[in-house]
N, C-alpha and C positions, 0 to 999 in steps of 0.2 A: 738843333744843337747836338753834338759830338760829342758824346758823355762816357764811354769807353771806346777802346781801341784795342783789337785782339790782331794781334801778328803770328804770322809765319817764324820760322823760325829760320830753315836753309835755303841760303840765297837770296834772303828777303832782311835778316836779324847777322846773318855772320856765313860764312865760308869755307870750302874745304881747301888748304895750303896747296894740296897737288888733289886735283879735280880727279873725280871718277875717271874718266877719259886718260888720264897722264896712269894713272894706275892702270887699267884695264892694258895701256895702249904698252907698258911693261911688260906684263904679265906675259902679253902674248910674245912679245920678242923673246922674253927669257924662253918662252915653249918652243924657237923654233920659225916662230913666226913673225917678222918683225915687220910694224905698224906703225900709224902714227896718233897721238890723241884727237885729232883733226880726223881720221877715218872711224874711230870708234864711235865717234861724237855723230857723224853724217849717219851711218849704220843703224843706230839707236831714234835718232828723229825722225828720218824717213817713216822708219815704221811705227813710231810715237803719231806720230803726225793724221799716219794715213787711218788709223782707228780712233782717229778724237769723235769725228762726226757718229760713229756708231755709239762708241762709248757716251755719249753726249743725249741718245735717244736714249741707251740704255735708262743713265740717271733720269729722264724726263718719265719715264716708263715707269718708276718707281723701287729704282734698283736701290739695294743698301750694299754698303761696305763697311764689313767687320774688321777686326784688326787687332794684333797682335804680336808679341815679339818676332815670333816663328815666320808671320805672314809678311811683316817688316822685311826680314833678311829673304824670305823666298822672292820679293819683288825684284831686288839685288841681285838673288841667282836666277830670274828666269831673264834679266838684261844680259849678266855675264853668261848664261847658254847659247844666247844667240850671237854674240858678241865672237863665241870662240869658234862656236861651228860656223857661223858664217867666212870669217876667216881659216879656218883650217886646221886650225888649235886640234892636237890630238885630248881622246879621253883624260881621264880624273878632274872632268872639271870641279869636282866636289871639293878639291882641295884648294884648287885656283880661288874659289870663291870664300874659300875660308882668309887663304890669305889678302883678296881684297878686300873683306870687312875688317881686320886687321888693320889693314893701310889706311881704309876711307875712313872707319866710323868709329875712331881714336879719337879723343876729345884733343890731346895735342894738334893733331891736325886740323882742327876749327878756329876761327878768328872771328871776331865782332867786325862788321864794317865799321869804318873810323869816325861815322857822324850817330852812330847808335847809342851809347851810353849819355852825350848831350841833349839829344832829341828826347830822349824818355825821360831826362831831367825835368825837359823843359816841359812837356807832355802832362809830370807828375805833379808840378808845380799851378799846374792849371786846372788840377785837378780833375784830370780825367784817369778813371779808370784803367790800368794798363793789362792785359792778357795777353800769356802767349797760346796758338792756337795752331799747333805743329801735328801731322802725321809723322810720326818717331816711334821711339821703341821708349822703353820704360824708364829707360838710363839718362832722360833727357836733361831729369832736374840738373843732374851732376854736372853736365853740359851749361847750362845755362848758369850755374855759380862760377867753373872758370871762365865762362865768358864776363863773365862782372853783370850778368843782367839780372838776377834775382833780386837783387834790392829794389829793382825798380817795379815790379809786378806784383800788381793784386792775386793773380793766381796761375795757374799755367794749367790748361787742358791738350793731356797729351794721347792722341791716337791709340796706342797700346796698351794703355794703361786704362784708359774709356770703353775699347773692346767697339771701337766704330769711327770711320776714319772720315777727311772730308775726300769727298761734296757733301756725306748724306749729312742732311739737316738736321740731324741729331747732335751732331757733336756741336754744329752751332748753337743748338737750344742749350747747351750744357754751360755753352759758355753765357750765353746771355743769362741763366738764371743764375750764374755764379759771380757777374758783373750786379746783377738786380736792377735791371737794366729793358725799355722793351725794344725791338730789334732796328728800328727806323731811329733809337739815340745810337747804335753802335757803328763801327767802320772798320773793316776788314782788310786786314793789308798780305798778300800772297803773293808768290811769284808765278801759280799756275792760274792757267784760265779755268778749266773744266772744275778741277779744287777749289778753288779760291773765290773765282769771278761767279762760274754760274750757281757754284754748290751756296756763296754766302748771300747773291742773290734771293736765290731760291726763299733762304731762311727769312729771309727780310732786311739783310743787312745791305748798308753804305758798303761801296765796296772799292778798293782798287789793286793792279796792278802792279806790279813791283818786277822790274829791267833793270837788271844789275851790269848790262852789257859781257865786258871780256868774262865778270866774275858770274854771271848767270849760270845756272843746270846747264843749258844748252847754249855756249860764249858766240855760236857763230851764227843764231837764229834769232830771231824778235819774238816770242811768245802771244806776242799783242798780232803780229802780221796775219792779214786774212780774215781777222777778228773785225766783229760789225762793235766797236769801241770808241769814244769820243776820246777824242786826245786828252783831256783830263783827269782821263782813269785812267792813265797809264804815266806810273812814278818812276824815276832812276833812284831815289835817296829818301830816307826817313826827311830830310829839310824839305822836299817837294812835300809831302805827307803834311806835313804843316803848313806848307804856303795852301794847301788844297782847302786844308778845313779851315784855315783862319785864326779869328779870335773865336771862332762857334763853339769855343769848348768851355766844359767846368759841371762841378759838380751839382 
């Protein structure tokens, strides 16, 4: 039985209006260099991609990740470093970067997907437990009240503000003691694998997949592809999310 449910928060919970990629893929035309979000986007996976397996050993190895407002925005500027040198963006990207945290990580610019606020109705109604369970920066609560999702949450454990981010299993013990909960009643919904899949794994948790397609991190890749996944664990929408678990839920 399914007795909480901790979620993701971006690309899983709600969305950015104009994607990293649309801003980055600005930025650099404004410098001179003109791109397309579709290039920024290839750019950034390739090399996301080709260090999952090592990052992958790392965690197994017994790696932690700490986290913080600072550590937040430097993940940001070392995408947008490579992003501008590899295209040819001249110097100050210090400033480039300022203005794409500006652009992306505006609560204006975030939206709830449109079956989110029904789903966790109906979730709350059956009593299970709701958590969000986001790598974010501190500013998150604020985020989640204009999104309309705080009413529906038991609590929220957020990366920055915890000072340890996922996969490491720490943040998921944080959450399972603050559901009161032990890890094989919970289920974990993320849009990453390494984050999400192997890190809520790891903890003991239910776990799935979340492919949001066009509106994904990455709109022109599968996150699941390549993966040793049973079709199951891999959701498009909080409604799959409940066709998944059923009636197995309640308090």
């Amino acid at each position: 039985m399914i007795r909480a449910v901790f979620l993701d928060v971006g690309w899983t919970l709600a969305y950015p209006r104009r994607s990293m990629w649309e801003i980055f893929a600005q930025l650099c035309t404004e410098a001179g260099v003109p791109t397309t979000p579709a290039a920024c986007e290839t750019l950034i996976r390739v090399l996301w991609r080709a260090g999952q397996e090592h990052a992958e050993r790392q965690f197994h190895a017994g790696a932690r990740y700490p986290d913080s407002d600072e550590e937040f925005a430097g993940m940001f500027g070392q995408m947008g470093g490579v992003i501008f040198s590899q295209l040819g963006v001249a110097a100050d990207h210090t400033e480039r970067m300022q203005q794409f945290l500006r652009a992306f990580w505006q609560e204006d610019n975030w939206t709830a997907f449109p079956e989110v606020l029904e789903v966790l109705g109906t979730l709350r109604a059956r009593g299970v437990k709701l958590g969000v369970l986001s790598n974010a920066p501190t500013n998150l609560p604020s985020f989640l009240d204009r999104l309309g999702v705080s009413p529906f949450l038991d609590f929220a454990v957020v990366s920055a503000s915890e000072g340890v981010k996922k996969p490491d299993r720490r943040i998921f013990e944080i959450a399972l003691s603050r559901a009161g909960i032990p890890a094989a009643q919970a289920l974990h919904v993320g849009d990453m694998y390494l984050e999400d899949i192997v890190g809520g794994r790891a903890a003991g948790l239910n776990t799935l997949l979340m492919e949001r397609g066009p509106r994904a991190l990455f709109p022109s890749y599968r996150e699941s592809e390549g993966r040793d996944l049973a079709a199951e664990v891999v959701v498009g929408n909080l409604h799959h999310v409940l066709e998944r678990i059923g009636t197995k839920t309640g308090g």
